[in-house]
PAVOPA-689552 format. One record per atom (N, C-alpha, C, O): residue in three letters; x, y, z. Coordinates in steps of 0.02 Angstrom, whole numbers, padded with zeros to 5 digits, always signed. Layout:
AlaXYZ;...
***
This chain:
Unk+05924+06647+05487;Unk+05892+06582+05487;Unk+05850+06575+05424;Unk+05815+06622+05405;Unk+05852+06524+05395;Unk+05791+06508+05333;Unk+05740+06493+05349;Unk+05729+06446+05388;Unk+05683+06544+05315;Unk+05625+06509+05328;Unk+05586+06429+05302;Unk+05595+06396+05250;Unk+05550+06419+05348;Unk+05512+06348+05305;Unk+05462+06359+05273;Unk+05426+06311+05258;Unk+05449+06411+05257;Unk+05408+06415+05212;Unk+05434+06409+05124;Unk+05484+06435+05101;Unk+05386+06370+05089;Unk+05389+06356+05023;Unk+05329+06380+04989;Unk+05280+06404+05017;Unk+05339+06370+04920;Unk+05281+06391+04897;Unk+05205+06347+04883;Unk+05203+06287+04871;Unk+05154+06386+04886;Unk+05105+06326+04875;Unk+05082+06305+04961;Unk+05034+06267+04972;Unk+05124+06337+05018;Unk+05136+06306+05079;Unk+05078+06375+05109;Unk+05069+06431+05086;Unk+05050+06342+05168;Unk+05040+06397+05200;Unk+05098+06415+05271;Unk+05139+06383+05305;Unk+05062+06512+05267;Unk+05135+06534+05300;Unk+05095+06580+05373;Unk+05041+06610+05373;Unk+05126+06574+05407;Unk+05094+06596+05483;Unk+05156+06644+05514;Unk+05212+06634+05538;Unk+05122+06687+05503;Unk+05171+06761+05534;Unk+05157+06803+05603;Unk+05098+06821+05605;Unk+05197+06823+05660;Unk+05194+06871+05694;Unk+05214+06937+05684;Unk+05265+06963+05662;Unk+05144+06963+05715;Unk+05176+07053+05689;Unk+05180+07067+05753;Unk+05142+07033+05788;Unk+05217+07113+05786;Unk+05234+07133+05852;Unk+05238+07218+05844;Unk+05281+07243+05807;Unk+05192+07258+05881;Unk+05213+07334+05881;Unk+05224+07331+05958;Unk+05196+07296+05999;Unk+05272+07377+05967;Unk+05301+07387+06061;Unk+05269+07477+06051;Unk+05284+07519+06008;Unk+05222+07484+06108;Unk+05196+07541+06140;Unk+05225+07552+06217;Unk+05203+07527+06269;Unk+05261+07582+06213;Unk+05301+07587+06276;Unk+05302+07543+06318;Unk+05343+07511+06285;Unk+05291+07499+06376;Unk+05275+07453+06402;Unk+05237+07383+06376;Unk+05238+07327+06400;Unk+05211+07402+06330;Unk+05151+07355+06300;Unk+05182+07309+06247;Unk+05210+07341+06203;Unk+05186+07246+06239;Unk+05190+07210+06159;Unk+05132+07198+06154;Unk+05105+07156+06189;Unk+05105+07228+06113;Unk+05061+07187+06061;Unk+05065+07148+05998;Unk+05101+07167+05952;Unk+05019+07081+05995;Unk+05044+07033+05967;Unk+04974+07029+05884;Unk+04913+07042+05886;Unk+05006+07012+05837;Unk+04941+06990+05792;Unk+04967+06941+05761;Unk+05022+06945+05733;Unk+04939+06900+05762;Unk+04956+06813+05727;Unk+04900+06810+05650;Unk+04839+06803+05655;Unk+04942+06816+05570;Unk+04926+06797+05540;Unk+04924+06759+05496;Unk+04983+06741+05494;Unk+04902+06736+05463;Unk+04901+06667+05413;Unk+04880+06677+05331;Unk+04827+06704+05315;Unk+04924+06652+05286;Unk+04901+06651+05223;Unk+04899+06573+05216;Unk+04946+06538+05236;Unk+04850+06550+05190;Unk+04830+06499+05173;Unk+04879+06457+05086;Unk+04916+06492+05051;Unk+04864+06380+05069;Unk+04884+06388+05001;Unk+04859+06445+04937;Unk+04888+06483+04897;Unk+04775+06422+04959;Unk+04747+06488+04902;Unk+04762+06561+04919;Unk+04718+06601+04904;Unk+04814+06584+04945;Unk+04830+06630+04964;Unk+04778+06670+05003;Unk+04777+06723+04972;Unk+04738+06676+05049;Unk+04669+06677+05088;Unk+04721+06714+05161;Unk+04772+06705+05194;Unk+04691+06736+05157;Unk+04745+06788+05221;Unk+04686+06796+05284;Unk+04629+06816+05272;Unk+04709+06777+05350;Unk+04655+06750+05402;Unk+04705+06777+05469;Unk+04766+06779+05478;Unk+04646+06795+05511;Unk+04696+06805+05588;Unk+04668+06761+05611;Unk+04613+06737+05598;Unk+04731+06738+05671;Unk+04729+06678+05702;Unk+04718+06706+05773;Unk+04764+06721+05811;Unk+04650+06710+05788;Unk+04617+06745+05842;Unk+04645+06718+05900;Unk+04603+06682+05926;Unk+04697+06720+05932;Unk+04720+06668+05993;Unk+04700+06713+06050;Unk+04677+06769+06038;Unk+04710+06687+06123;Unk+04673+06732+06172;Unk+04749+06786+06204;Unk+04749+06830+06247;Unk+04806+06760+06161;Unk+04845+06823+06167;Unk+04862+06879+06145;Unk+04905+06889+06102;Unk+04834+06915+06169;Unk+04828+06992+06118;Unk+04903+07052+06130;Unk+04930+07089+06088;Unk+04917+07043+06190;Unk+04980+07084+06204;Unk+04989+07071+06273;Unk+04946+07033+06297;Unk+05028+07089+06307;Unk+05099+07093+06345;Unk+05133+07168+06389;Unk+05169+07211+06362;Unk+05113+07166+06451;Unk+05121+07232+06489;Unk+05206+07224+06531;Unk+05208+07188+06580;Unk+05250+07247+06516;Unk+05310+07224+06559;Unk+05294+07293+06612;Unk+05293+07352+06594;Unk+05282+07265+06682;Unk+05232+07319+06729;Unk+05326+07339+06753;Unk+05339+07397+06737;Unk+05374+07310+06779;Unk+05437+07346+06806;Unk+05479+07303+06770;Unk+05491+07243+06776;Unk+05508+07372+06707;Unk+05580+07348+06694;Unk+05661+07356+06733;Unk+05720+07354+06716;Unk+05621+07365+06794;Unk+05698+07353+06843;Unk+05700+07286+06891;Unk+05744+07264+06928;Unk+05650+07270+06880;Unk+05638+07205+06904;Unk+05649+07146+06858;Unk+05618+07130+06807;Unk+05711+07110+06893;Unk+05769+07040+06852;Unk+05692+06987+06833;Unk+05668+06961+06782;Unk+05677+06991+06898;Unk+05607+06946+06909;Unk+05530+06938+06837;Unk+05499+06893+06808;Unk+05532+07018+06838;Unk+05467+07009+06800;Unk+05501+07038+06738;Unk+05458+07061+06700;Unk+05546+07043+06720;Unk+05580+07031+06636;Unk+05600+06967+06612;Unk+05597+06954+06552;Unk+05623+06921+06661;Unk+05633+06851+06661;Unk+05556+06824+06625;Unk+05547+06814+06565;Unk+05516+06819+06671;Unk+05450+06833+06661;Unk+05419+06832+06595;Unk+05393+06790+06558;Unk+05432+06896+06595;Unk+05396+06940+06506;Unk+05440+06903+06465;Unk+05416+06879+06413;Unk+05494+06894+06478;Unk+05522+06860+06404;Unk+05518+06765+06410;Unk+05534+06730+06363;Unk+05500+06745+06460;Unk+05478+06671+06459;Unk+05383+06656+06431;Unk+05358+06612+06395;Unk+05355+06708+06463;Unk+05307+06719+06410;Unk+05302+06742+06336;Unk+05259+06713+06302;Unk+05337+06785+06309;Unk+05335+06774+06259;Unk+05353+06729+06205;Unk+05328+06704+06155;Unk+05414+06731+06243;Unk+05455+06649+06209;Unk+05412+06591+06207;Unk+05410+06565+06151;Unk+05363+06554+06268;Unk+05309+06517+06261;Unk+05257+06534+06210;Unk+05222+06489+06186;Unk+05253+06586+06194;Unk+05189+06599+06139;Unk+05216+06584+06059;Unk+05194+06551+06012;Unk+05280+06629+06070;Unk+05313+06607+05997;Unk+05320+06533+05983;Unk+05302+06503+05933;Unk+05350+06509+06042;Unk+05327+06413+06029;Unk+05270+06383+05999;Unk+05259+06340+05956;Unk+05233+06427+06042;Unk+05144+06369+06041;Unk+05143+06391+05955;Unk+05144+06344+05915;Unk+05142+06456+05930;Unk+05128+06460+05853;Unk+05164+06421+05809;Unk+05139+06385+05766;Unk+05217+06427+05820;Unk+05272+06415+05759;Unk+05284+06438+05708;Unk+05290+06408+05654;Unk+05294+06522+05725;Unk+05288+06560+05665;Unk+05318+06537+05616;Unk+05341+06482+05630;Unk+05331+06558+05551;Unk+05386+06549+05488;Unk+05405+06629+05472;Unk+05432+06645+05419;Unk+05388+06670+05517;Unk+05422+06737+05513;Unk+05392+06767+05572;Unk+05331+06766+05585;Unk+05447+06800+05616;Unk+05420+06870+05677;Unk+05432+06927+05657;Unk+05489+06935+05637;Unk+05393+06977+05656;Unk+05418+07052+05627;Unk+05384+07102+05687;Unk+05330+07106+05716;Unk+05459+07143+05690;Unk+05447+07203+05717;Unk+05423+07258+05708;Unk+05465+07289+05675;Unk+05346+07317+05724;Unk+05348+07366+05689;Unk+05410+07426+05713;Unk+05412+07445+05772;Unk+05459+07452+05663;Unk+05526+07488+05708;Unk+05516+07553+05728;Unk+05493+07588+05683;Unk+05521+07575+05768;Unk+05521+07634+05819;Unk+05556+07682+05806;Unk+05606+07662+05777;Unk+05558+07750+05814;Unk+05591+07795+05796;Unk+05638+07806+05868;Unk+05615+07800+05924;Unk+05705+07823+05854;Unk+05765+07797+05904;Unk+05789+07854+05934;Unk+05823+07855+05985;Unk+05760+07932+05877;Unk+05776+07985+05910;Unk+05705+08048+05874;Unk+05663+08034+05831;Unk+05713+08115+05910;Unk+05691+08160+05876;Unk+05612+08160+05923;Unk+05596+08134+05977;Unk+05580+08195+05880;Unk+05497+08210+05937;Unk+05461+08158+05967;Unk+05436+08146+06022;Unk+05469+08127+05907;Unk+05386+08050+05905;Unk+05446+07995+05922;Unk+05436+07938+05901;Unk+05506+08007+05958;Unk+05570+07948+05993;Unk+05519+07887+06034;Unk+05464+07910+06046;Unk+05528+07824+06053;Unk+05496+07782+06060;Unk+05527+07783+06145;Unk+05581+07805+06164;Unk+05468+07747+06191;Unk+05514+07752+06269;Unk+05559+07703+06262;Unk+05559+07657+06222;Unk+05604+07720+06313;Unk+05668+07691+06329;Unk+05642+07618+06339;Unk+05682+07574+06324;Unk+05576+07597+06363;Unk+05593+07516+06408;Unk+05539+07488+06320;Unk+05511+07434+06314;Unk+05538+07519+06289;Unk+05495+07506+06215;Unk+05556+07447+06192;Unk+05540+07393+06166;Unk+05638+07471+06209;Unk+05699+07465+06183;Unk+05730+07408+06217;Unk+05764+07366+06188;Unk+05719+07409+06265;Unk+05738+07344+06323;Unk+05673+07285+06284;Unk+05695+07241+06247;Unk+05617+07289+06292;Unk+05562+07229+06248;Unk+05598+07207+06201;Unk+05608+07146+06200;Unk+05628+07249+06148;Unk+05653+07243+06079;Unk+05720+07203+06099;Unk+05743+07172+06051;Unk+05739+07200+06130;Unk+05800+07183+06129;Unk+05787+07095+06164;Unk+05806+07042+06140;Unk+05754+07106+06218;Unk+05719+07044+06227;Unk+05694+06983+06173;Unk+05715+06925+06167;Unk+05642+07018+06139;Unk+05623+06970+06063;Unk+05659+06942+06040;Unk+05658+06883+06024;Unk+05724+07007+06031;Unk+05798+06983+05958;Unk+05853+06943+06013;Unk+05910+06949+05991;Unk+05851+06917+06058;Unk+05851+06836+06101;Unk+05832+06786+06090;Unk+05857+06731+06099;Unk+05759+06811+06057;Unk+05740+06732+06045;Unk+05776+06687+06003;Unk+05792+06716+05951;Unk+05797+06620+06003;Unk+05843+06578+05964;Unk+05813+06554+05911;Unk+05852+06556+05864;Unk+05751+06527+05892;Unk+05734+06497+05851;Unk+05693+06538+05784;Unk+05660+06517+05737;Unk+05707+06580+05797;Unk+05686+06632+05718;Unk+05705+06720+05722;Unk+05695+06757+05770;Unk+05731+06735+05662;Unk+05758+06789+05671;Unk+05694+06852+05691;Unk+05635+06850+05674;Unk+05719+06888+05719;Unk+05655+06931+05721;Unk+05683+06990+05647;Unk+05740+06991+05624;Unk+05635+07025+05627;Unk+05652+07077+05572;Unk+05603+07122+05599;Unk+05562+07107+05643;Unk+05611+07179+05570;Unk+05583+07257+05569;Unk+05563+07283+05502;Unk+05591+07272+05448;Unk+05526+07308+05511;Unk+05493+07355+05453;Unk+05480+07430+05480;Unk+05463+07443+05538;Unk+05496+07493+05410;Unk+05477+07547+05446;Unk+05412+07568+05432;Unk+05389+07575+05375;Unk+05374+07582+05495;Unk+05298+07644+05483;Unk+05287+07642+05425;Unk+05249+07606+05394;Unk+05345+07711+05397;Unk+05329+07740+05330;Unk+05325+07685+05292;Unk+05280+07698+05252;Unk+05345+07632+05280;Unk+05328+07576+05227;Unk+05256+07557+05233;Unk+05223+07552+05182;Unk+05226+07546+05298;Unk+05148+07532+05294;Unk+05126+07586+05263;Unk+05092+07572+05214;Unk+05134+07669+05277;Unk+05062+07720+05291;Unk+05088+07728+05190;Unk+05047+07737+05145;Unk+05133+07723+05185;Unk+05137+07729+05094;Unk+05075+07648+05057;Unk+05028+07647+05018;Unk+05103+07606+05087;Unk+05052+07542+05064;Unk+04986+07556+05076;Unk+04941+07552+05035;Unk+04981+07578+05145;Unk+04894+07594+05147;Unk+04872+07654+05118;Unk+04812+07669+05124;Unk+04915+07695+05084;Unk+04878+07749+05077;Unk+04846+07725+04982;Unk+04803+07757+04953;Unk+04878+07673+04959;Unk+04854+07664+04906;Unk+04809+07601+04905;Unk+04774+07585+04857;Unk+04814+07569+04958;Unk+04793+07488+04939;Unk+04750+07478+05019;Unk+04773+07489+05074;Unk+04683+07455+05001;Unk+04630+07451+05057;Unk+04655+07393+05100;Unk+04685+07347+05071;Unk+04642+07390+05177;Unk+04639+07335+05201;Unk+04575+07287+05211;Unk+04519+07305+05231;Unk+04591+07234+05194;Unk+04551+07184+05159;Unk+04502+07143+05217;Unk+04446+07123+05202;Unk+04533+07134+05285;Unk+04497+07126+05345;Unk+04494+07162+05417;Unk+04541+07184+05451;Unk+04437+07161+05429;Unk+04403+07200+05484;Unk+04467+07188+05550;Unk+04484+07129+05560;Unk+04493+07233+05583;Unk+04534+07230+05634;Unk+04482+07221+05691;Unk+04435+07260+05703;Unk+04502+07155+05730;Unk+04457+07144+05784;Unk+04465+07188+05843;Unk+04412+07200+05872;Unk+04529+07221+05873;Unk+04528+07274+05920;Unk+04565+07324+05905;Unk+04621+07300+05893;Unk+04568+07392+05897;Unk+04602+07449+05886;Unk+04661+07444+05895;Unk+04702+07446+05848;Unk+04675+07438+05951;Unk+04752+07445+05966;Unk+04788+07373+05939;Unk+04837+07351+05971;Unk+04766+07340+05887;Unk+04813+07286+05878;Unk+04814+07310+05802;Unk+04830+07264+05764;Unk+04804+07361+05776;Unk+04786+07389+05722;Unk+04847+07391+05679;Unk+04847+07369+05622;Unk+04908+07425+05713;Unk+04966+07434+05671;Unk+04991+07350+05666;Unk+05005+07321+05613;Unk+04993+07322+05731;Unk+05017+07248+05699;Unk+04992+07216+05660;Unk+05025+07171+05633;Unk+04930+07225+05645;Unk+04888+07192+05611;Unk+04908+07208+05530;Unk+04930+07166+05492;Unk+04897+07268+05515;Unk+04929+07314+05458;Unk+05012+07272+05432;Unk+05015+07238+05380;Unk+05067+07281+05474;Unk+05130+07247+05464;Unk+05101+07177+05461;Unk+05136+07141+05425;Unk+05068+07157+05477;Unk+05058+07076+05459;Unk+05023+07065+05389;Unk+05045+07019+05355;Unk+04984+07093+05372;Unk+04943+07094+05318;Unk+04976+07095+05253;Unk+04977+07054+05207;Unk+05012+07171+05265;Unk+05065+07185+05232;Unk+05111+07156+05205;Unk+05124+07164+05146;Unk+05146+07112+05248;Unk+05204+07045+05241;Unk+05165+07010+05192;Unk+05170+07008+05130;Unk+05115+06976+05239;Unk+05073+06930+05191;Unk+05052+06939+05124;Unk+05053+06889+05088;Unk+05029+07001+05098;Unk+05009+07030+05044;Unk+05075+07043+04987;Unk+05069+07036+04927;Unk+05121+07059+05013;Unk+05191+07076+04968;Unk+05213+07007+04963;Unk+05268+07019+04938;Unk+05212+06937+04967;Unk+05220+06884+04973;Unk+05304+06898+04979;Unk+05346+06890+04935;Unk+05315+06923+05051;Unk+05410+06940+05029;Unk+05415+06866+05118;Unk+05438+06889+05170;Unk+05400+06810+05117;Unk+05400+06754+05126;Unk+05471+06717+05082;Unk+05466+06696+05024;Unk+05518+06716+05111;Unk+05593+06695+05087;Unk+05583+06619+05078;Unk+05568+06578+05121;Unk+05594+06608+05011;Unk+05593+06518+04987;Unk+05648+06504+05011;Unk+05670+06447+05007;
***
């Protein structure tokens, strides 16, 4: 899908990290003057309590899908999970993910870890993370925003 974002435009991004059961969500914004801001909304993340239940995955993914509405991102990004080996991500981490990349109206994308912890290890982050655990999304959002890789 093309984004609507142009230049000169401001651009409003979702970063999404999946912690086994958990989405967590960080909504950020670069402004025209390029001014990079979180968009403090009262949704912070997303518990899918039984993924064998038709009911409350229906659920989790009509909620999320409602949130991605209310924003209107111009990009969703995934932080990507490791698929095998020690630090392997849980199985229902994989079912969420697959859920998101459903959604119809914007592609979701991925980024790996190692692309943030190489960016942060040279380049400071510029605003205060309001809760810990929204930390890595926050990071992949920043990130996006900061590399201006925003598709004309």
């Amino acid at each position: 899908m093309e984004s609507k974002t142009k230049q000169n435009e401001s651009t409003k991004l979702i970063a999404l990290d999946i912690d086994k059961a958990k989405l967590i969500v960080c909504v950020l914004q670069k402004d025209e003057s390029n001014k990079i801001s979180c968009n403090d909304s009262d949704f912070k993340y997303i518990i899918l309590k039984d993924d064998k239940d038709s009911r409350e995955i229906r659920n989790f993914q009509t909620t999320i899908y409602d949130f991605f509405d209310l924003i209107h991102a111009d990009r969703i990004v995934i932080l990507a999970r490791q698929m095998k080996g020690r630090f392997k991500a849980a199985s229902v981490s994989f079912k969420i993910e697959s859920l998101l990349q459903c959604y119809p109206k914007v592609d979701l994308e991925f980024l790996a870890p190692q692309t943030l912890k190489a960016y942060f290890k040279k380049n400071e982050l510029q605003l205060p993370v309001e809760h810990a655990y929204q930390e890595d999304a926050f990071k992949l959002g920043y990130y996006l925003l900061q590399q201006n890789e925003i598709s004309n």
